[in-house]
C-alpha positions, 0 to 999 in steps of 0.5 A: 479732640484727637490729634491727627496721626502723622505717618513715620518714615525711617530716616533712609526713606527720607533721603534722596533716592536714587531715579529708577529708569524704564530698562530698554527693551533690546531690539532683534535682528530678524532673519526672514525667509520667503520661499517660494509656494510649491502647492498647486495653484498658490499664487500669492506670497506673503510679504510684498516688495514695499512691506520688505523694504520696511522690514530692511529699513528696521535692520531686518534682513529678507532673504527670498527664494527667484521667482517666488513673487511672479505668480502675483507679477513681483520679478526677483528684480523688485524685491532686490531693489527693496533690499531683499536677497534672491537666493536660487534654491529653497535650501538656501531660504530654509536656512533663515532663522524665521520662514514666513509663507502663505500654505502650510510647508510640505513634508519636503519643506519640513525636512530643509527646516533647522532645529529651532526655527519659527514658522509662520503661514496658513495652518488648513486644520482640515487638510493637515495629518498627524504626521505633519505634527509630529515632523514639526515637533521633531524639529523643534519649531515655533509655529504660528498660523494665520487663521489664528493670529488676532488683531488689538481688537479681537478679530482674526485679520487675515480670514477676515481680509481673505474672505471679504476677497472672496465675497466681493469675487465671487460676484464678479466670477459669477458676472463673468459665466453669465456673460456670453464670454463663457458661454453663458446666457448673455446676462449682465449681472445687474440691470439697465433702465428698462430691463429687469435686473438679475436676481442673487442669491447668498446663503450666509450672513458672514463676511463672505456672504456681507461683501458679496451682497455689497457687490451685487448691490452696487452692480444693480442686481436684486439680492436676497440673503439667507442665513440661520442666524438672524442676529447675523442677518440684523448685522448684514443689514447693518453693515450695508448702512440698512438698504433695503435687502430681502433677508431670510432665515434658512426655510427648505421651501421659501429658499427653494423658491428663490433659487428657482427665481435666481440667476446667481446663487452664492454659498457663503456658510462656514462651520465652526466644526467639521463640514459645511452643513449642506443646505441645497438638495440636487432636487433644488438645483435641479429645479434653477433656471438653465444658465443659472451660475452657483459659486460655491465659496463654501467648497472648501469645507465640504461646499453647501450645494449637494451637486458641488464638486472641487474643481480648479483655477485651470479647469473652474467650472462644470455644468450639472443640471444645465446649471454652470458650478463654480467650486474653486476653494482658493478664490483669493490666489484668483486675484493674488496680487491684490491677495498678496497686498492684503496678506502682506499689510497684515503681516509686516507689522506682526513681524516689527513687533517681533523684532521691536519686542526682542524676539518670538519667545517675548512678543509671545510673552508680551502680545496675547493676540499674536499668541493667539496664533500659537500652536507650536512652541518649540517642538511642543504642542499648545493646541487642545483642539489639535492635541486631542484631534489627532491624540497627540500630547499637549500643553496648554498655551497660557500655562507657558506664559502667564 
């Protein structure tokens, strides 16, 4: 029989060792500046006189432009109780060292901003130049955008919420140009005992498209939904815990049939890459019932109706065909209190975890999903997508930090 191995330690690895402690992260004082939005017909803001309380509380300091909150009815006296300081002109904000907004920042804004500073806010891809690159990465800025920025879970928060406003809405303004209020054809969007209810149509099985069948469905009204995708379709089907709903893959003649049937008829298809594909001809239009609304939630990125044209929050709609179109491509500022709610429960805790963590360079560092959102990394590019699009020079983003 073998004798058992004992293991040998060296006589300094048997003595008492000294306790080897967690080293604390040191937290960051955070500057914020909100300024108040100049882009046509943005009412929200990002950060809600709650959420900048709870920021204060932490020993944040917010500094925020008068009047930026009162197109979403929050006064400057609302945001001062909550501990915010009311500056009265955007230059004062730009001089923080941290600038959170919903639209991306104008070229006027750009020039206010300081070498350095961190950006966060919408980046609108499709509506951006190179020289709106270029200017932020003269400045040297840290810039990351809501569209990107994931959750623990892998889902993109704010284009989530964004867009589950923009379904659940866009039934409700169609509610509003059947009614007789808008000089539609009297209808209301749903049914009673004994009257047949009103048909919907939604093209597109993604979260617009999901909430804004939930939302007819609980008004009453008879929804069909078409998508490509019948995996997106099994997954709407779903999602409304399996009531009964006509669904159907995207057929020229079978979808041609229901609009000509229809009330309502809702675009809800987004693209991955360039334009929303136009799925709706002007001859199907055309052939709808007089005082039919379309709400094209789609606008955005080119719209899915041929007969689709942008319009605005103070001129909505116009009629084609006798056939009333609704082509706003930013629903969510309709309802921008609820909007700004929304946005701000989202972004409050991105930006505790800044602080808690030490700053924007270690909370880059530390949390892959807020890297996510990352495009701009002191005055360097970190998007391929962006790089190559508009043939500027860049680095990929994990490079920096892994």
């Amino acid at each position: 029989m073998s004798k058992p191995e004992f293991l040998s330690f060296s006589s300094s690895e048997l003595m008492p060792q000294e306790e080897v402690l967690e080293v604390q992260k040191s937290r960051q004082h955070l500057q914020i500046g909100i300024p108040a939005e100049t882009c046509l017909q943005e009412k929200r803001i990002p950060l809600t006189p709650d959420a900048v309380n709870l920021l204060v509380e932490h020993g944040h300091e917010v500094i925020v432009e008068t009047n930026a909150g009162l197109n979403a009815h929050y006064s400057d006296q609302d945001f001062s109780e909550a501990g915010a300081k009311i500056v009265y002109s955007a230059k004062e904000v730009f001089e923080a060292d941290m600038i959170v907004k919903v639209e991306p920042p104008s070229d006027e804004e750009i020039e206010l901003m300081k070498k350095g500073q961190t950006l966060i806010s919408a980046l609108q891809l499709k509506t951006r130049r190179k020289k709106y690159f270029k200017a932020l990465m003269k400045k040297g800025v840290t810039a990351l955008s809501f569209e990107n920025i994931e959750d623990e879970d892998g889902i993109v928060p704010v284009v989530r919420s964004m867009s589950e406003i923009a379904g659940n809405t866009s039934i409700l303004i169609a509610a509003e140009y059947l009614s007789n209020a808008n000089e539609g054809k009297g209808f209301m969007l749903g049914g009673v005992s004994g009257v047949p209810p009103t048909e919907v149509v939604i093209i597109g099985a993604g979260t617009v498209g999901t909430f804004a069948a939930r939302t007819a469905l609980g008004l009453g009204a008879n929804v069909k939904v078409f998508d490509r995708s019948l995996s997106k379709l099994r997954r709407l089907q779903s999602m409304l815990n399996n009531i009964p709903i006509y669904t159907c893959v995207i057929q020229p003649k079978i979808l041609e049939k229901a609009l000509m049937r229809c009330d309502v008829a809702v675009g809800a298809i987004r693209s991955e890459t360039g334009r929303t594909p136009c799925v709706v001809t002007e001859d199907m239009v055309r052939k709808m019932k007089p005082g039919s609304v379309v709400v094209d939630v789609s606008i955005d990125q080119g719209g899915c109706f041929e007969t689709s044209d942008l319009t605005s929050h103070d001129q909505p709609v116009f009629r084609k065909f006798d056939i009333v179109h609704y082509c706003v491509p930013n629903i969510a500022s309709r309802v921008s209190r609820t909007a700004s709610f929304s946005l701000s429960n989202i972004m409050a805790p991105v930006l505790l975890s800044i602080g808690e963590a030490g700053g924007i360079e270690e909370v880059l560092h530390l949390q892959r999903h807020i890297r996510k959102g990352l495009y701009l990394y002191k005055g360097n590019l970190v998007r391929k997508g962006i790089g190559e699009w508009f043939d500027l020079p860049y680095a990929e983003v994990d490079l920096l930090f892994d």
